[in-house]
GUBAKOL-207513 format. One record per residue (C-alpha): y, x, z. Coordinates in steps of 0.1 Angstrom, whole numbers. Example, Ala and Ser with C-alpha at 12.3 -4.5 7.8 and 13.67 -1.06 7.14 Angstrom:
<nodes>
      c2      c1      c3
     -45     123      78
     -11     137      71
</nodes>
This chain:
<nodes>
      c2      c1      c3
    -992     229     920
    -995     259     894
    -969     274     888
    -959     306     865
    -930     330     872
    -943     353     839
    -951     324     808
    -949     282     801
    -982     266     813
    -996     237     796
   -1011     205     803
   -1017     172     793
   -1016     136     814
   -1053     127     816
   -1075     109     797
   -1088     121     764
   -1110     107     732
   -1145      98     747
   -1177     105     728
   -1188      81     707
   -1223      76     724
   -1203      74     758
   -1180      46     746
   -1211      24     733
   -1227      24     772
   -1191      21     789
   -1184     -12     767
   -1220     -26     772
   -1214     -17     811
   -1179     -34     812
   -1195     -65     791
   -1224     -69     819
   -1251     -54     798
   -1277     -34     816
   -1270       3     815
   -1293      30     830
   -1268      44     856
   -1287      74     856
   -1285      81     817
   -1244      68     825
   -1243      99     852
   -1258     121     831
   -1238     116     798
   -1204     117     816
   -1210     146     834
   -1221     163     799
   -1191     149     782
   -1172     162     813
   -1184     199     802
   -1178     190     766
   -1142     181     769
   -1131     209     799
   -1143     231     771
   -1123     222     743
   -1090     220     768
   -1092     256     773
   -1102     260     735
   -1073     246     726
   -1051     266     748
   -1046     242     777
   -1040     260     813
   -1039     231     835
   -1076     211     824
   -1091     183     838
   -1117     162     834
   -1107     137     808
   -1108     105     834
   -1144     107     814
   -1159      80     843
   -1131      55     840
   -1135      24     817
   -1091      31     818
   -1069      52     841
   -1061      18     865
   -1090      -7     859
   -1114      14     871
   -1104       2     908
   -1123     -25     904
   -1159      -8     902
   -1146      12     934
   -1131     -11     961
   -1135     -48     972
   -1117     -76     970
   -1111     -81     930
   -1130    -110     918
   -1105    -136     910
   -1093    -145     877
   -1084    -122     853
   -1047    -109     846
   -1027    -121     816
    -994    -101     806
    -965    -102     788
    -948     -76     779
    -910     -82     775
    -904     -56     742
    -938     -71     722
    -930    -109     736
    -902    -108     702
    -926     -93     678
    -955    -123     681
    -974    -106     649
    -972     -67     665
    -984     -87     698
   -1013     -96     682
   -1023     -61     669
   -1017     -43     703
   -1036     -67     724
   -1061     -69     696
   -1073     -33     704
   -1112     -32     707
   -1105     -13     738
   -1079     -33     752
   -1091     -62     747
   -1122     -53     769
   -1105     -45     801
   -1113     -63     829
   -1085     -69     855
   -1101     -96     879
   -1070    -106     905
   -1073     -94     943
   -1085    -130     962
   -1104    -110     995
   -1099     -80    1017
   -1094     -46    1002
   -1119     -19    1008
   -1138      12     996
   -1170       1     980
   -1182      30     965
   -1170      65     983
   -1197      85     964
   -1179      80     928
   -1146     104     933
   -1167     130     949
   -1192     131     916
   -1160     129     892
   -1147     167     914
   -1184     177     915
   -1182     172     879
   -1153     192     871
   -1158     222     896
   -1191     227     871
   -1176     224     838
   -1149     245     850
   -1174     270     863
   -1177     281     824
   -1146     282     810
   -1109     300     816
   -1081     280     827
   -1051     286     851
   -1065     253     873
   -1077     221     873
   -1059     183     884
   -1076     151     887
   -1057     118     879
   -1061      85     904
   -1044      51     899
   -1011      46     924
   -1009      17     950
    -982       0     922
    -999       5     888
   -1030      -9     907
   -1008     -36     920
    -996     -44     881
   -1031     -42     869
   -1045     -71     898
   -1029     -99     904
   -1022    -105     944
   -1036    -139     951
   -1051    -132     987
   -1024    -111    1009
    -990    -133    1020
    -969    -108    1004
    -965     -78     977
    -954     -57    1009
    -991     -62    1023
   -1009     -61     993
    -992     -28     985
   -1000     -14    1017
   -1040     -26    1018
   -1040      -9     986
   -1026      27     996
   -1047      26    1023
   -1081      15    1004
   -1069      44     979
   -1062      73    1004
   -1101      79    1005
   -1101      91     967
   -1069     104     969
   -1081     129     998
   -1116     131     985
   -1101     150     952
   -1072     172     974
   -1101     179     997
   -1123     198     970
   -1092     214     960
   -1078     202     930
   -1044     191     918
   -1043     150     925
   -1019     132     897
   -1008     102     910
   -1006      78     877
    -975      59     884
    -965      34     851
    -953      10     871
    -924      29     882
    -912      28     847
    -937       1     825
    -936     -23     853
    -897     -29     846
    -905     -48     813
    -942     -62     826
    -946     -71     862
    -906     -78     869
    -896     -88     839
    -876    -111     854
    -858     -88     878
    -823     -73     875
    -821     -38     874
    -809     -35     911
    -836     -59     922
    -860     -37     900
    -851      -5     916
    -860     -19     956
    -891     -27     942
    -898       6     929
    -888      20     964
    -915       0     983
    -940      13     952
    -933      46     962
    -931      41     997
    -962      33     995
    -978      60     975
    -960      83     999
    -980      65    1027
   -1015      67    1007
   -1007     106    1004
    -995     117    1037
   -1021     141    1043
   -1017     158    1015
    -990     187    1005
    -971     179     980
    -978     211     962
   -1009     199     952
    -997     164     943
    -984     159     906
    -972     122     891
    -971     107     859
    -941      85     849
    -949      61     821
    -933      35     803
    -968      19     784
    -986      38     760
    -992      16     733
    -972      15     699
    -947     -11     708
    -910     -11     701
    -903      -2     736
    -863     -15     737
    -868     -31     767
    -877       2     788
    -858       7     819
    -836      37     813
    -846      68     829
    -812      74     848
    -817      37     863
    -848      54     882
    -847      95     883
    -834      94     918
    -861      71     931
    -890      88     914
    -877     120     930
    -883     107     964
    -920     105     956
    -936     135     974
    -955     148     948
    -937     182     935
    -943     177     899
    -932     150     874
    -952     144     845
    -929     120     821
    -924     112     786
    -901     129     767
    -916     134     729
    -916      97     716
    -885      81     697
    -874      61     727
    -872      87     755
    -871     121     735
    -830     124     741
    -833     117     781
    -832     153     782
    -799     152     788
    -798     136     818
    -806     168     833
    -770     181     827
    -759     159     853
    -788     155     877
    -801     184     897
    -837     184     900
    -845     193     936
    -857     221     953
    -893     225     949
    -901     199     925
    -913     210     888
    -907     190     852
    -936     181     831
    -921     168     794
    -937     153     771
    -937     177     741
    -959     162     719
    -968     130     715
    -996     105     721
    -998      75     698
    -991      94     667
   -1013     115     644
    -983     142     637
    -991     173     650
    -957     186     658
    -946     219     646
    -951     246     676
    -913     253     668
    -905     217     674
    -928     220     704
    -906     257     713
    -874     233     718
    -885     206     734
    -902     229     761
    -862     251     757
    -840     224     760
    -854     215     799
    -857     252     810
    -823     254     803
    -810     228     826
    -838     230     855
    -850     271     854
    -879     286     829
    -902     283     859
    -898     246     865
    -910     235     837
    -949     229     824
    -956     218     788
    -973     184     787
    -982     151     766
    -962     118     765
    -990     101     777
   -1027     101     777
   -1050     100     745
   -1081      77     758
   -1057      58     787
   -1089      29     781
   -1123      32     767
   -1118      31     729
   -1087      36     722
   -1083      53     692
   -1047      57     681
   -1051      97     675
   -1083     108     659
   -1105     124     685
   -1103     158     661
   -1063     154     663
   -1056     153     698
   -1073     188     700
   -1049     199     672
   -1021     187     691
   -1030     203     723
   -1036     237     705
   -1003     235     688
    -983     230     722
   -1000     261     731
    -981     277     706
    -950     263     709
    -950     273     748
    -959     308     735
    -932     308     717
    -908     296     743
    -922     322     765
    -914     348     743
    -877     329     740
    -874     327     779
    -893     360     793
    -889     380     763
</nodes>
């Protein structure tokens, strides 16, 4: 993981805005229309090189490549392993479930409403071990012509993969957990081995409180979260956790959110994951104060904060003052150099989505560049 002893990096979680032209041939391939897979290749490795360039335009140290392959950060499993091929996945999610009409609007999403999640009913496997290779080949060359402090790639965890896909084929969660870290170890390896940063998206640490076990107890919540990252820490073994980085994410849509699982009802399981770095929301109206939970919880030895400083459903750009305090308030409690700059979330998690303009979420990114120069000047004078 990158560090800095001298300034505040920044970063972001993932995905970004998708090209129009990129977004027409992703829906037509995700709706079973025939798309020239070469033309596919050829446009996402370009857009690849488009957005890489605008990350270190805006200021961004930490760049990647924009999860520019993936119809969404999780579904995109499906066009990489077998076994998926039952019926697709329905969801409720516990905080819209009271606001029918809001329901309606989130799940009405162009993008959303496109995702296939077809349940697990056969054996798990790699189907295509070609695909994360391309997606590093791809980055290595955009970053070839730009400056930037280092690059990370983003795969889905065993659990979020385990939300997204319904288990109907292995007798318990236990063994379709553990088919699934090790189907996943290939691309998790695959992007350590070409040396980049691997973030490990982990939502359902947090999100799968109020989707998947709903109808859990806290307590009963929290075991399951263990075996979740006992099994990520399984799928990563091989792997130092200095160049492992996680995201924690509670859903990033623009729902009400009351029903998220506190962040002090999890902190100490998420820090037994063995990535060193925590990417986690912090900017939004539900989990901006958690902050404070630092005044009370040491972060251990050798692991590194990622806040949220700005945010990513809303068109605000945040002041780079704002931005200045956020990024303050957590180098106060953990140490100036264990803390990154980052986004809530990502800002194209699925193909389509569109709840920042494209043009914004640069804007954004450039003004948390600011505000961590700003902080620096705060912290390192």
């Amino acid at each position: 993981m990158q560090r800095s002893t001298e300034r505040f990096l920044t970063t972001h979680t993932g995905s970004l805005p998708r090209p129009d032209d990129l977004i027409r041939m992703m829906y037509a391939k995700e709706e079973g229309v025939p798309v020239d897979p070469v033309a596919l290749a050829a446009r996402v490795k370009a857009a690849v090189a488009e957005l890489v360039k605008k990350q270190a335009d805006a200021g961004v140290d930490l760049v990647n490549d924009g999860e520019m392959s993936k119809p969404s950060y999780a579904t995109y499993i499906k066009d990489r392993l077998d076994g998926f091929g039952g019926t697709g996945n329905t969801f409720v999610y516990q905080d819209l479930a009271e606001f029918p009409k809001l329901q309606q609007r989130v799940f009405g999403d162009p993008g959303r409403s496109r995702r296939k999640t077809p349940a697990c009913n056969a054996p798990i496997k790699v189907r295509d071990k070609q695909a994360p290779v391309t997606d590093a080949d791809n980055l290595k060359a955009a970053l070839a012509g730009v400056k930037a402090a280092g690059g990370f790639m983003s795969a889905a965890s065993p659990g979020v993969v385990g939300l997204f896909f319904r288990n109907d084929y292995y007798p318990s969660q236990e063994k379709y957990l553990a088919a699934i870290a090790e189907a996943m170890r290939h691309e998790y390896e695959t992007v350590a081995k070409a040396g980049f940063v691997l973030q490990i998206d982990c939502p359902d640490l947090a999100m799968g409180r109020h989707i998947q076990y709903a109808g859990l107890t806290v307590p009963e919540f929290r075991k399951r979260a263990a075996l979740h990252v006992e099994a990520l820490n399984h799928a990563v073994a091989n792997i130092p956790a200095e160049q492992l980085r996680m995201h924690l994410c509670w859903g990033n849509y623009e729902g009400p959110h009351h029903k998220d699982v506190a962040l002090s009802d999890i902190i100490d399981i998420v820090f037994t994951a063995r990535p060193s770095a925590i990417s986690l929301e912090a900017a939004n109206p539900r989990h901006a104060h958690e902050w404070m939970l630092f005044e009370k919880v040491k972060l251990p030895d050798g692991k590194v904060l990622i806040p949220g400083v700005i945010e990513s459903k809303s068109n605000f750009i945040e002041h780079p003052e704002l931005i200045a305090q956020r990024i303050g308030r957590y180098a106060k409690l953990v140490g100036r150099e264990n803390v990154i700059a980052g986004s809530d979330c990502g800002f194209g998690t699925w193909v389509g989505q569109a709840a920042v303009d494209p043009d914004v979420v640069f804007a954004k990114l450039a003004a948390m560049a600011d505000g961590a120069r700003i902080a620096t000047k705060q912290f390192w004078g």
